[in-house]
C-alpha positions as CSV (number, residue, x, y, z in Angstrom):
1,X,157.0,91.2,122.7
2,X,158.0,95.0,121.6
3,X,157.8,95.2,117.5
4,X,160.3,98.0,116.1
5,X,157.4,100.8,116.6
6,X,157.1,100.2,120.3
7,X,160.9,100.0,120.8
8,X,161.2,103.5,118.8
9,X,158.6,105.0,120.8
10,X,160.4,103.4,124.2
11,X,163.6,105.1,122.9
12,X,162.2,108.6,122.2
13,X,160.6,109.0,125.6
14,X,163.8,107.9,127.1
15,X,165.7,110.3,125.2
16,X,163.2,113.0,126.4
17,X,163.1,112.2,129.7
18,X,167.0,112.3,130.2
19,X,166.5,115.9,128.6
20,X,164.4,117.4,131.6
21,X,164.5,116.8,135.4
22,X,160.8,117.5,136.0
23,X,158.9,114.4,136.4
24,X,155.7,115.6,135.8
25,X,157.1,117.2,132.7
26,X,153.6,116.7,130.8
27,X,154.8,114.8,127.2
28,X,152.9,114.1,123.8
29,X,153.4,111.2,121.5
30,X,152.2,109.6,118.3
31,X,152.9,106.6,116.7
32,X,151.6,107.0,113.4
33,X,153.0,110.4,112.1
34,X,153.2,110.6,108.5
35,X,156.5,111.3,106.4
36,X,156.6,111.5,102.4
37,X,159.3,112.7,100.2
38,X,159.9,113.5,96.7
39,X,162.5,114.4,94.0
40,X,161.8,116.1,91.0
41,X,163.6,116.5,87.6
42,X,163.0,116.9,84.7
43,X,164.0,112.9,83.8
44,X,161.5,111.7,86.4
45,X,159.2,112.1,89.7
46,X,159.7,109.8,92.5
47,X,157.7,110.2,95.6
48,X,156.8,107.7,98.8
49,X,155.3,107.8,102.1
50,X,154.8,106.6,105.5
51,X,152.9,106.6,109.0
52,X,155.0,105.1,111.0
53,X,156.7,107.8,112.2
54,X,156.8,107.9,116.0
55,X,157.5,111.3,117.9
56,X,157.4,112.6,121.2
57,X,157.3,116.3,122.2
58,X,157.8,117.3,126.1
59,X,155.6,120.2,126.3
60,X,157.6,121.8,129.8
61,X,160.6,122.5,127.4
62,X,160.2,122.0,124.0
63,X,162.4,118.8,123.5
64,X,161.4,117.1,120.5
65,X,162.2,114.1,118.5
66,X,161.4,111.6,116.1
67,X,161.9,108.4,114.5
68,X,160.6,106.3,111.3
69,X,161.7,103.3,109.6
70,X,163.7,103.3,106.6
71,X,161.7,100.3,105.2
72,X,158.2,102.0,105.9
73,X,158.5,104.1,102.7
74,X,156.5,102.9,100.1
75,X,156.7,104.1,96.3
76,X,154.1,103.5,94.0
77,X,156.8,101.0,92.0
78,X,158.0,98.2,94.0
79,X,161.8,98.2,92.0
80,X,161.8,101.6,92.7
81,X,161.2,100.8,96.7
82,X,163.4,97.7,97.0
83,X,166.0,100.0,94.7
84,X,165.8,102.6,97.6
85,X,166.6,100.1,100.5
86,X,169.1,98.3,98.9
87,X,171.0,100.9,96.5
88,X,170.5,104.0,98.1
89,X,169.6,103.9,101.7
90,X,171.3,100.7,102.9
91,X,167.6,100.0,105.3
92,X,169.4,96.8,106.6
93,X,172.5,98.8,108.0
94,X,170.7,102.1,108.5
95,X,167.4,101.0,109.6
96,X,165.9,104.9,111.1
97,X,166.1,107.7,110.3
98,X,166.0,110.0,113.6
99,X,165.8,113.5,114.8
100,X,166.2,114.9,118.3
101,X,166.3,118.7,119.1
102,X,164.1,121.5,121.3
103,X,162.1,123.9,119.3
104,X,163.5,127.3,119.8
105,X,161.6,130.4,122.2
106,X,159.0,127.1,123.2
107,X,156.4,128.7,125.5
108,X,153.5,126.1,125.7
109,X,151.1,128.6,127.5
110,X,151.2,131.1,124.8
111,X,150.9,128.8,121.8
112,X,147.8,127.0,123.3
113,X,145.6,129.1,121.3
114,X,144.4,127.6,118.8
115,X,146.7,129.0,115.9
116,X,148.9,127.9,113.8
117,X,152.5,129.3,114.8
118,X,155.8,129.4,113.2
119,X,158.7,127.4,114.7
120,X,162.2,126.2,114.7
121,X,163.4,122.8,116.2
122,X,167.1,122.4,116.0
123,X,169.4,119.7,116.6
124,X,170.3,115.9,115.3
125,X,169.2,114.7,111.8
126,X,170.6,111.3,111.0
127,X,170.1,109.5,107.9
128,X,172.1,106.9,106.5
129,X,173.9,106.9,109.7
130,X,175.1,110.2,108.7
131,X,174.1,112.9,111.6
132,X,174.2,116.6,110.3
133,X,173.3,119.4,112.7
134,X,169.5,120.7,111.1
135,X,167.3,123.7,111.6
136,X,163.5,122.6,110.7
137,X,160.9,125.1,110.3
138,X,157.3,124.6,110.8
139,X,154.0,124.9,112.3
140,X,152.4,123.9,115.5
141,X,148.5,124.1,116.6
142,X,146.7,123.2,120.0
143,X,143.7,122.1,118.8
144,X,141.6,119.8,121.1
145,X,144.2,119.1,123.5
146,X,146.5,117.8,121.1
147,X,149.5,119.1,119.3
148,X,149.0,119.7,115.2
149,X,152.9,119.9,113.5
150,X,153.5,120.4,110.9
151,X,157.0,120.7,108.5
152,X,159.0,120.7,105.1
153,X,162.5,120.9,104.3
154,X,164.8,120.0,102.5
155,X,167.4,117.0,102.8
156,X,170.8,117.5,100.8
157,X,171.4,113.6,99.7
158,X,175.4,114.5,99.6
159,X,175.2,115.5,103.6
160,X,173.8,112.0,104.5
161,X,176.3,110.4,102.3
162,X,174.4,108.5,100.0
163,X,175.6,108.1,97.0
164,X,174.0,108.3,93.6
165,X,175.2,106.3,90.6
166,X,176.6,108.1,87.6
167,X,173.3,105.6,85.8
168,X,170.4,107.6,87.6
169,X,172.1,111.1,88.8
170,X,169.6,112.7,86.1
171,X,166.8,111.2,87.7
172,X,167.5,112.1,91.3
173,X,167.1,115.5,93.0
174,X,170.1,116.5,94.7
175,X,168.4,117.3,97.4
176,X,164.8,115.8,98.5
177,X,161.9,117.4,99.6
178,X,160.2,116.1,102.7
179,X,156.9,116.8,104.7
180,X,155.9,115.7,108.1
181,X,152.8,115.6,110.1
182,X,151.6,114.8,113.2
183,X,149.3,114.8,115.6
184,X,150.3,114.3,119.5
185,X,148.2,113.5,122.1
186,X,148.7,113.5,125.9
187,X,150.8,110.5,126.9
């Protein structure tokens, strides 16, 4: 029986294969990418992570995407967690959050050299069921035959349509701060 990780996975190499006719388009996955985020004002810090993030990366054109449960976030208070699915982020109707693009000038040959290099992806980033075009900067390294990214950005909590009550808009960044890792290894 597929769990929700497997079915994410299953539905990002779909998406990538439908974005290239090459079948031996040579693609990268992982399963357990990790995803934190944090607001900060001067009322309170709130941080939480993940590593359940599941991407896939075709490395013959720089297709890209990823997916993480909603639920997988974990703060270090449990009110402020179950405050976040229920209040904020609506995890039962909006289970993912999702994003699928190409990273821009992708040229797998010349970045296999072992350095860090500076990248765009653009394309889909939908939260709360809210999809808002997105340009994501970050690095990339081949080390050891595997792919090293990393990002951070910034998500405007307005754009995605979640709403803030009047009660805790002075304890909420307007927009929130979030970092991704991975590392991908050949599929």
């Amino acid at each position: 029986m597929l769990n929700k990780t497997h079915f994410a996975a299953i539905a990002l190499a779909a998406f990538l294969w439908s974005q290239t006719s090459n079948a031996s388009a040579q693609q990268f996955m992982a399963r357990n990418g990790e995803v934190s985020f944090s607001s900060s004002t001067p009322v309170e810090d709130i941080a939480a992570s993940s590593k359940q993030m599941s991407c896939i990366l075709d490395a013959s054109t720089g297709a890209f995407a990823f997916q993480i449960p909603i639920r997988s976030f974990h703060f270090e208070k449990a009110l402020m967690e179950e405050h976040f699915n229920e209040n904020y982020m609506e995890s039962a109707q909006f289970p993912n959050g999702i994003f699928k693009g190409n990273f821009v000038n992708w040229n797998a040959t010349n970045l296999k050299d072992g350095k860090p290099h500076s990248l765009e992806a653009r394309g889909e980033l939908t939260i709360h069921g809210v999809t808002v075009q997105r340009t994501i900067t970050g690095t990339i390294t081949w080390k050891d035959g595997k792919w090293v990214m990393q990002a951070q950005f910034k998500v405007p909590t307005a754009a995605h349509e979640i709403a803030i009550p009047d009660v805790v808009k002075e304890k909420i960044a307007k927009e929130i701060q979030v970092n991704v890792n991975a590392t991908l290894t050949a599929k």
